[in-house]
N, CA, C and O atoms as a printed pandas DataFrame, in Angstrom:
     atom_number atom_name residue_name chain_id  residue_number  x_coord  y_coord  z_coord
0              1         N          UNK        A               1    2.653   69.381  160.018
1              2        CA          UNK        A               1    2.265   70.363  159.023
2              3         C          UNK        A               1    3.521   71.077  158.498
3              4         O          UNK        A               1    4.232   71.715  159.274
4              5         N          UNK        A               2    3.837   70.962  157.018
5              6        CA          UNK        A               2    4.436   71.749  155.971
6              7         C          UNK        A               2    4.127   73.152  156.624
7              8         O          UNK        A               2    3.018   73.630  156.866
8              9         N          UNK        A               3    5.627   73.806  156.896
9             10        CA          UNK        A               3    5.625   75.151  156.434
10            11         C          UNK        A               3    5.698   75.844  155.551
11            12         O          UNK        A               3    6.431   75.397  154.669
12            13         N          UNK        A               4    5.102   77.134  155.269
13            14        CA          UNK        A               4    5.682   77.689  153.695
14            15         C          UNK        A               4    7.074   77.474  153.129
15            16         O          UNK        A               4    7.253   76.880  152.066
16            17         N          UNK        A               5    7.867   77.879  153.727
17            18        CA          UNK        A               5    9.314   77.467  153.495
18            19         C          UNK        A               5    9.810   76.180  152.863
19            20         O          UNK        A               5   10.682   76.011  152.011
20            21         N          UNK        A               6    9.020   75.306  153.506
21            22        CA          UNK        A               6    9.320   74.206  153.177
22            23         C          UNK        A               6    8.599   73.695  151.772
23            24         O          UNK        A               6    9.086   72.992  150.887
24            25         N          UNK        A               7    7.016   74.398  151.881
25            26        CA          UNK        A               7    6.382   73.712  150.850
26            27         C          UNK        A               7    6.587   74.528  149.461
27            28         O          UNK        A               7    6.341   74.232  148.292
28            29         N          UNK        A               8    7.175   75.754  150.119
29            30        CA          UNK        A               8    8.004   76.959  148.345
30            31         C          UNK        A               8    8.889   75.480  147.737
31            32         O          UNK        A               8    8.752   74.902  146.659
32            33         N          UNK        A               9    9.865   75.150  148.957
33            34        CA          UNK        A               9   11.117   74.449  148.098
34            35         C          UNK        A               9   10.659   73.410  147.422
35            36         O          UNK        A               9   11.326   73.092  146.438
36            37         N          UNK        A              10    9.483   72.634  147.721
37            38        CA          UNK        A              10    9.430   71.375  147.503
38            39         C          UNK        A              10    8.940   71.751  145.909
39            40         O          UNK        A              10    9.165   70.988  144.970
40            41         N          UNK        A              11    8.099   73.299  145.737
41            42        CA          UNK        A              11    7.253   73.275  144.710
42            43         C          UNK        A              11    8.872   73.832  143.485
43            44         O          UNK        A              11    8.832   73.537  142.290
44            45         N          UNK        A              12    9.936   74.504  144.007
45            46        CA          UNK        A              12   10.884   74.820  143.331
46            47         C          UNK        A              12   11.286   73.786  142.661
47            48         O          UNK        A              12   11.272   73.673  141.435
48            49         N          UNK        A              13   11.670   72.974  143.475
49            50        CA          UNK        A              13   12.479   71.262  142.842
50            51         C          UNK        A              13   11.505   70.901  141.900
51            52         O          UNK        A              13   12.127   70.679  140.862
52            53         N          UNK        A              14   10.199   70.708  141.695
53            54        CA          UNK        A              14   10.165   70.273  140.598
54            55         C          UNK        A              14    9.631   70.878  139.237
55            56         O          UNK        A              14    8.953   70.408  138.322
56            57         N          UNK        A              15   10.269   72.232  139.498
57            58        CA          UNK        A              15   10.622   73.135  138.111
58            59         C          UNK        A              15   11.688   72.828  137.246
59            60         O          UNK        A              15   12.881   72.875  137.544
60            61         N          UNK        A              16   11.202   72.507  136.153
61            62        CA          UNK        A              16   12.251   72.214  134.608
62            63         C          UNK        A              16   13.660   72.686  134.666
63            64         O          UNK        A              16   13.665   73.840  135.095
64            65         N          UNK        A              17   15.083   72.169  134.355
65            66        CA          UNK        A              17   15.623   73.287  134.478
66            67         C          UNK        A              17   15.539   74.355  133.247
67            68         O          UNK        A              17   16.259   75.350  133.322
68            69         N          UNK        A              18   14.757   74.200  132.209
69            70        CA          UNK        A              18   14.709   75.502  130.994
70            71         C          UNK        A              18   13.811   76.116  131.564
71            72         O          UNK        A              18   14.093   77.288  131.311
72            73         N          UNK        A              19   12.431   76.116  132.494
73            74        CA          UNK        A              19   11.620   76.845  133.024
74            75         C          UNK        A              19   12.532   78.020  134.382
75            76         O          UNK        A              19   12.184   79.176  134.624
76            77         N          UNK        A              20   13.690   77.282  135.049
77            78        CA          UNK        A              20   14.330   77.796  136.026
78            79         C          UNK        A              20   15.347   78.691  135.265
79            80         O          UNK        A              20   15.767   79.682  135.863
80            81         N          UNK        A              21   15.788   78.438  133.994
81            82        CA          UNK        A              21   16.955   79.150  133.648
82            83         C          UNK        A              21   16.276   80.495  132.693
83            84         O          UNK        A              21   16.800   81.587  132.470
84            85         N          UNK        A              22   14.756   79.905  132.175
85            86        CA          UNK        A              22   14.352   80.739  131.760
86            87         C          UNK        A              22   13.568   82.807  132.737
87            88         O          UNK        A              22   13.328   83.994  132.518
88            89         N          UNK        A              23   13.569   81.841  133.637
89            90        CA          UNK        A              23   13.291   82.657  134.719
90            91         C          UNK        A              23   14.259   83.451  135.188
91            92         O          UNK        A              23   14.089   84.546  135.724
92            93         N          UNK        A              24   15.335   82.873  134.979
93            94        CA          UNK        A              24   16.843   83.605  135.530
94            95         C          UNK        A              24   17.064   84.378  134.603
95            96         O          UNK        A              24   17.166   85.518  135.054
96            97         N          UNK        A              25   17.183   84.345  133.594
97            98        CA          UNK        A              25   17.111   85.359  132.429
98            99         C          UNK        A              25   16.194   86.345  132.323
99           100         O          UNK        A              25   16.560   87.349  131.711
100          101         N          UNK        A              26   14.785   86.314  132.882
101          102        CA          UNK        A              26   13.886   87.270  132.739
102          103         C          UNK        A              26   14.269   88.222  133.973
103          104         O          UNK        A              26   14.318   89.450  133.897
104          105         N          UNK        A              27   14.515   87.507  135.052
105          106        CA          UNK        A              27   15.436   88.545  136.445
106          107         C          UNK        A              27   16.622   89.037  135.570
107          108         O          UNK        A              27   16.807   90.214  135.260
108          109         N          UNK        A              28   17.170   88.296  135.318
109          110        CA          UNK        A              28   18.593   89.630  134.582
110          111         C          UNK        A              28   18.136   90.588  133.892
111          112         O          UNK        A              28   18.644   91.708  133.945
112          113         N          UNK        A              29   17.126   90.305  133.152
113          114        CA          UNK        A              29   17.185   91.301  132.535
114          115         C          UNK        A              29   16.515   92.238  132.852
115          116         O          UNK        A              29   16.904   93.324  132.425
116          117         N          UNK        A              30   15.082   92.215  133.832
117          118        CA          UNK        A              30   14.882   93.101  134.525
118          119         C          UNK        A              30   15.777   93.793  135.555
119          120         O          UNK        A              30   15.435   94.778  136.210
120          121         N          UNK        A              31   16.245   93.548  135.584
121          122        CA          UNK        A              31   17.250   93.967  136.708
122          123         C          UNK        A              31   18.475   94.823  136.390
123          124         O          UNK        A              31   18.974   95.641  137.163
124          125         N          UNK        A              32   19.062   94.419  134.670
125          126        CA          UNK        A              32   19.814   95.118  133.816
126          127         C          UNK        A              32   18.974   96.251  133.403
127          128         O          UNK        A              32   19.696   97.246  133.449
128          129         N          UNK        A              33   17.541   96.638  132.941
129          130        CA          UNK        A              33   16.702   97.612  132.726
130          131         C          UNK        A              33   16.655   98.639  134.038
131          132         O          UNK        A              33   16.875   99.846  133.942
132          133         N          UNK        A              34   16.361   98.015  135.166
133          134        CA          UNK        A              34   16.563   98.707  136.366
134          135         C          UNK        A              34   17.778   99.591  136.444
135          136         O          UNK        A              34   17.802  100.817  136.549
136          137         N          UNK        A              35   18.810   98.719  136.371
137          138        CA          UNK        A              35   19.851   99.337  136.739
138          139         C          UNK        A              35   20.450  100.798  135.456
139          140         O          UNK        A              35   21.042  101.836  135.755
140          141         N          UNK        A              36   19.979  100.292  133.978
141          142        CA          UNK        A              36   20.223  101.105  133.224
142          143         C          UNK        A              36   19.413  102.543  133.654
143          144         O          UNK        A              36   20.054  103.589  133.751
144          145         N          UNK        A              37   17.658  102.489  133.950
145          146        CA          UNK        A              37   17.441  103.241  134.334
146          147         C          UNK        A              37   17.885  104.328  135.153
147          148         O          UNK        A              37   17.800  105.519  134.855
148          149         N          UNK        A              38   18.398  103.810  136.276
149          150        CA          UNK        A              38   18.763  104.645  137.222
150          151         C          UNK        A              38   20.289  104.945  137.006
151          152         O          UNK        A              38   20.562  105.714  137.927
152          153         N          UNK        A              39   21.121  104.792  136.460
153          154        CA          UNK        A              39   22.329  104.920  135.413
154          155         C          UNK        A              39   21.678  106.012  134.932
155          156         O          UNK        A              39   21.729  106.858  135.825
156          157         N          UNK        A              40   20.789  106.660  133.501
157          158        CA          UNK        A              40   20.574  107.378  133.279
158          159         C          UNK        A              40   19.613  108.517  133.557
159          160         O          UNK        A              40   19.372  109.508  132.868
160          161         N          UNK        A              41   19.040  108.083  134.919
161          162        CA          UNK        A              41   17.955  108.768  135.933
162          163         C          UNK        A              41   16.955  108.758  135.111
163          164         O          UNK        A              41   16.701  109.874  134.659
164          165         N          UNK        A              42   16.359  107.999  134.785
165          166        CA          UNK        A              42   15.136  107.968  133.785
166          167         C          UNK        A              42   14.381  106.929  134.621
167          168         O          UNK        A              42   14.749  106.040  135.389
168          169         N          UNK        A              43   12.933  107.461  134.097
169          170        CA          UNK        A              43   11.567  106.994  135.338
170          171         C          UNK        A              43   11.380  105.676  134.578
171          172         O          UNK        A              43   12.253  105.613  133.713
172          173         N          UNK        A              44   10.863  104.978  134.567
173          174        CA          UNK        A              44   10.208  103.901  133.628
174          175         C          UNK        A              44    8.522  104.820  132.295
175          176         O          UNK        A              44    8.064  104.601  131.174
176          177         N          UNK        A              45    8.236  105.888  133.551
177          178        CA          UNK        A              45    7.615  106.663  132.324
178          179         C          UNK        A              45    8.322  107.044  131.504
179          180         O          UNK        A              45    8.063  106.819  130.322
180          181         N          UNK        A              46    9.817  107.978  132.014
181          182        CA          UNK        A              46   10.738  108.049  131.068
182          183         C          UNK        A              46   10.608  107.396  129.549
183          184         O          UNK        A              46   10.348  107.876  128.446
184          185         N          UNK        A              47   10.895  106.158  130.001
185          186        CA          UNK        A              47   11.296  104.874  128.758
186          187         C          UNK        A              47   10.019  104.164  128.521
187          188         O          UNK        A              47    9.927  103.156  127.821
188          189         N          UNK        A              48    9.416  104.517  128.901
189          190        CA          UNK        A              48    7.471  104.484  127.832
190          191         C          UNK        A              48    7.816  105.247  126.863
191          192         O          UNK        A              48    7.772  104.869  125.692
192          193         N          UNK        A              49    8.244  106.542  127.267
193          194        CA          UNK        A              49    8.108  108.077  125.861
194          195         C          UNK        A              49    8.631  107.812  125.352
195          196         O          UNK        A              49    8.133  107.537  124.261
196          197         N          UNK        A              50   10.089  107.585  125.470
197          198        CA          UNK        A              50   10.918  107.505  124.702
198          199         C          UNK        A              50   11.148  106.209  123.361
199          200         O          UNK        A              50   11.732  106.268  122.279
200          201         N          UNK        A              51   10.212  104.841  124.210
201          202        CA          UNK        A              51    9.818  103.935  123.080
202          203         C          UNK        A              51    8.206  103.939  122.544
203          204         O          UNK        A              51    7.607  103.018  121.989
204          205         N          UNK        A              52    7.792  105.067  122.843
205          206        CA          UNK        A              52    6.321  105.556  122.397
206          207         C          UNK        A              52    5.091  104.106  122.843
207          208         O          UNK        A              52    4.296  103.445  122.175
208          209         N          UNK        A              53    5.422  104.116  124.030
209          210        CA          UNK        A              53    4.795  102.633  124.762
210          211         C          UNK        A              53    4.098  103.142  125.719
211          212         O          UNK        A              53    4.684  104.144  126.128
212          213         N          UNK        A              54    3.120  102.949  126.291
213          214        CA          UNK        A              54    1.898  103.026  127.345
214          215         C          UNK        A              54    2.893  102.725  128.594
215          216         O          UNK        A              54    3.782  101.879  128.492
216          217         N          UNK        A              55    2.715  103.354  129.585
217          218        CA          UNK        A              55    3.458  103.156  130.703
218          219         C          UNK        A              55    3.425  101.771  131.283
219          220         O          UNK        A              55    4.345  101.186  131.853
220          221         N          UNK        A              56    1.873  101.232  130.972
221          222        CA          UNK        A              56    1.531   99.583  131.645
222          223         C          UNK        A              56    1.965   98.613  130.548
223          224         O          UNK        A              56    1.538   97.458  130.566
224          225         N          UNK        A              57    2.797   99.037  129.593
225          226        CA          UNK        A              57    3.402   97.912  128.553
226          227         C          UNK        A              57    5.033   98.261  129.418
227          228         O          UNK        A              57    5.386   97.286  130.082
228          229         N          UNK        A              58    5.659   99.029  129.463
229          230        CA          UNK        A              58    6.713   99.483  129.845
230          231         C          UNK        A              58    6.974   98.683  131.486
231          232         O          UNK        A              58    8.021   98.252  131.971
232          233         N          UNK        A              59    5.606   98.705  132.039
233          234        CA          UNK        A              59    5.474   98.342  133.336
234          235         C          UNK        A              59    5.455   96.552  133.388
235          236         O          UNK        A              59    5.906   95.759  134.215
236          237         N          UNK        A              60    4.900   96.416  132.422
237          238        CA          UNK        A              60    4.765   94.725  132.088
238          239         C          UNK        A              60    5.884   94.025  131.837
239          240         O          UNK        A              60    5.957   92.826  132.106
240          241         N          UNK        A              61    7.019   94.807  131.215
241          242        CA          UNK        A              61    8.313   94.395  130.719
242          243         C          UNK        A              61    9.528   94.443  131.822
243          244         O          UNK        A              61   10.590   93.829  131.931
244          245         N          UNK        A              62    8.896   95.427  132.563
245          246        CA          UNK        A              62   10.280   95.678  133.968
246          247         C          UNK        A              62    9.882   94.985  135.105
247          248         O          UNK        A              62   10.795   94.919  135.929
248          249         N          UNK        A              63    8.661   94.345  135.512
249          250        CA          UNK        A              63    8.165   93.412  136.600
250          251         C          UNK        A              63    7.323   91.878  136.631
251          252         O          UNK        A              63    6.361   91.535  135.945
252          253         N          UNK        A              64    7.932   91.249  137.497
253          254        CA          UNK        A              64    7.280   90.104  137.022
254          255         C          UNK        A              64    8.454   89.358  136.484
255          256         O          UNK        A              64    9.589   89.599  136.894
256          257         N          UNK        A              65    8.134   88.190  135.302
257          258        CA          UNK        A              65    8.376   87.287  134.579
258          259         C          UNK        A              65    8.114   87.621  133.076
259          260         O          UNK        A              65    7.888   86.701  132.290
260          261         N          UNK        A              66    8.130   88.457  132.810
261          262        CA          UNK        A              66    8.005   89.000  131.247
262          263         C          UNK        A              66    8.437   87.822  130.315
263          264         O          UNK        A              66    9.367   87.128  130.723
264          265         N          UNK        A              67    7.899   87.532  129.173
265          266        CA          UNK        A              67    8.498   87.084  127.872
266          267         C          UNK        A              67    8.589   88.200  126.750
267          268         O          UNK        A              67    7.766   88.436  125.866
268          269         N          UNK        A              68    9.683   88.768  126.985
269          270        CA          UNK        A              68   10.380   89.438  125.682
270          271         C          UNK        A              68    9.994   88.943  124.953
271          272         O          UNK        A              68    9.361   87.893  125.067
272          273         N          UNK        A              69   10.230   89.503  123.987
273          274        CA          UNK        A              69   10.715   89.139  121.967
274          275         C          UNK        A              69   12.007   89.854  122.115
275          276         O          UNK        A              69   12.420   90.613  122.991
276          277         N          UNK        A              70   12.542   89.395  120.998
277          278        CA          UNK        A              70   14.322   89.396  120.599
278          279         C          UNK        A              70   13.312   90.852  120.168
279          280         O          UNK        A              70   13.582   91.724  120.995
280          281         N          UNK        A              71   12.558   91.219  119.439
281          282        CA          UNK        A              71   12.217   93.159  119.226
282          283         C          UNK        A              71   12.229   93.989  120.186
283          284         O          UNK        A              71   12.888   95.026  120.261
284          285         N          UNK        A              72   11.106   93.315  121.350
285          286        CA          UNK        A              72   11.357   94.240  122.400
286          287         C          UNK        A              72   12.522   94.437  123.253
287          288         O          UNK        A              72   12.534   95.387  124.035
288          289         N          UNK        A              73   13.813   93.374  123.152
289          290        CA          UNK        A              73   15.067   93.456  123.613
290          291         C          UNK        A              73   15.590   94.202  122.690
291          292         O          UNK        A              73   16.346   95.009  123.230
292          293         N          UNK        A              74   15.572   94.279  122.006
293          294        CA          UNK        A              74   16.317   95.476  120.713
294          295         C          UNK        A              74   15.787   96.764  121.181
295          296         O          UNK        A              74   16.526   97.608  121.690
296          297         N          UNK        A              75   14.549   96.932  121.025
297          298        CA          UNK        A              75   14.091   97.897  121.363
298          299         C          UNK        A              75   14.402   99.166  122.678
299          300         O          UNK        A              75   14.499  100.390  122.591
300          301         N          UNK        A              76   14.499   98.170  123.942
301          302        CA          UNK        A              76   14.723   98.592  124.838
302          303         C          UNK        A              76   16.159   98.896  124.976
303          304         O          UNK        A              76   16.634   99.633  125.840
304          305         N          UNK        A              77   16.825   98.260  124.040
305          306        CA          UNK        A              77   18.286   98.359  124.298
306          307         C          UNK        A              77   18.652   99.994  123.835
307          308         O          UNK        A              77   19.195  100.844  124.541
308          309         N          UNK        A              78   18.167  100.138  122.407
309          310        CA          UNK        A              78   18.342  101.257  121.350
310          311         C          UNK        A              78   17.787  102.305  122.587
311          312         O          UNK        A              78   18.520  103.291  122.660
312          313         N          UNK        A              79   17.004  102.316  123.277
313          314        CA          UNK        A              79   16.467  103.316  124.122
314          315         C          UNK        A              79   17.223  103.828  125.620
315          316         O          UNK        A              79   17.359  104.856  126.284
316          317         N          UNK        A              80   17.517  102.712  125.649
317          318        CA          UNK        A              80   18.291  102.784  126.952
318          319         C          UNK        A              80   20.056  103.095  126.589
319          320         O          UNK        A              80   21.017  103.334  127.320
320          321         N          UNK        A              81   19.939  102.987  125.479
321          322        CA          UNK        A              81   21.467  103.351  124.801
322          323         C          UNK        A              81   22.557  102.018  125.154
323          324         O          UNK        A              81   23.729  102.237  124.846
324          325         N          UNK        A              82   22.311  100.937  125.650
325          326        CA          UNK        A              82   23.121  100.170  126.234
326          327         C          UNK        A              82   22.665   98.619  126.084
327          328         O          UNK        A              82   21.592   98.234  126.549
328          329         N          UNK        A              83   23.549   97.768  125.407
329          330        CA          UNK        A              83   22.137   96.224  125.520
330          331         C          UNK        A              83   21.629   95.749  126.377
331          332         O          UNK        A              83   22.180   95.988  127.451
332          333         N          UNK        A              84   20.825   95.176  126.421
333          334        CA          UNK        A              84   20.424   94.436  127.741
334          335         C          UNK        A              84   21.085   93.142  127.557
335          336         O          UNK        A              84   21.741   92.838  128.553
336          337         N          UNK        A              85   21.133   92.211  126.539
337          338        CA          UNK        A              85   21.785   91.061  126.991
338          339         C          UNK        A              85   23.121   90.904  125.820
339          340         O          UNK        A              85   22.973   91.320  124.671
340          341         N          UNK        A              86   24.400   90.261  126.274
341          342        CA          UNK        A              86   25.181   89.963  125.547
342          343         C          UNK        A              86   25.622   88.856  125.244
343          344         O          UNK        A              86   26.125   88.378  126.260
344          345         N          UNK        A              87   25.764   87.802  123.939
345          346        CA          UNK        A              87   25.666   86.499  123.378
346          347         C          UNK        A              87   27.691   85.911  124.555
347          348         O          UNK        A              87   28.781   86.483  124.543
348          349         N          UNK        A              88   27.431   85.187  124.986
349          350        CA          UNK        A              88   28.427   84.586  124.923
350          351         C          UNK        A              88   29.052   83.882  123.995
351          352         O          UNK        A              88   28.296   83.396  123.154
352          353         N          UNK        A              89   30.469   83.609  123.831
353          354        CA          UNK        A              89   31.460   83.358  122.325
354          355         C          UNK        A              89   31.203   81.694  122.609
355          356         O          UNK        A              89   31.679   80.857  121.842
């Protein structure tokens, strides 16, 4: 008998790599929101008000696997005063 451990990896390997890289990007950038937050000590209610957003839209965007829009990355950026992602040259 498969342990969890074993049967996570087996189910990892056969993820896409644009499904895996896409995922890695949705952790950065939660994680860049996180960190901006607490950079400017602001709650995640905070940055509901401040982008006039329901706390469980605000909440949907900072946990999980979110799919942004290039708006709501703008958005959050203009709010948080700082971008969330930057284009490599």
């Amino acid at each position: 008998m498969r342990n969890k451990q074993e049967w996570f990896n087996e189910k990892v390997k056969a993820v896409s790599k644009d499904v895996m890289t896409e995922m890695q990007l949705s952790a950065d950038i939660i994680t860049r929101i996180d960190i901006l937050l607490k950079k400017k000590n602001m709650t995640q209610r905070d940055l509901a008000r401040k982008l006039g957003k329901s706390d469980a839209v605000v909440s949907r965007w900072t946990t999980g696997f979110p799919n942004l829009t290039l708006r709501s990355i703008a958005e959050l950026s203009v709010a948080l005063g700082e971008p969330l992602v930057k284009v490599a040259e």
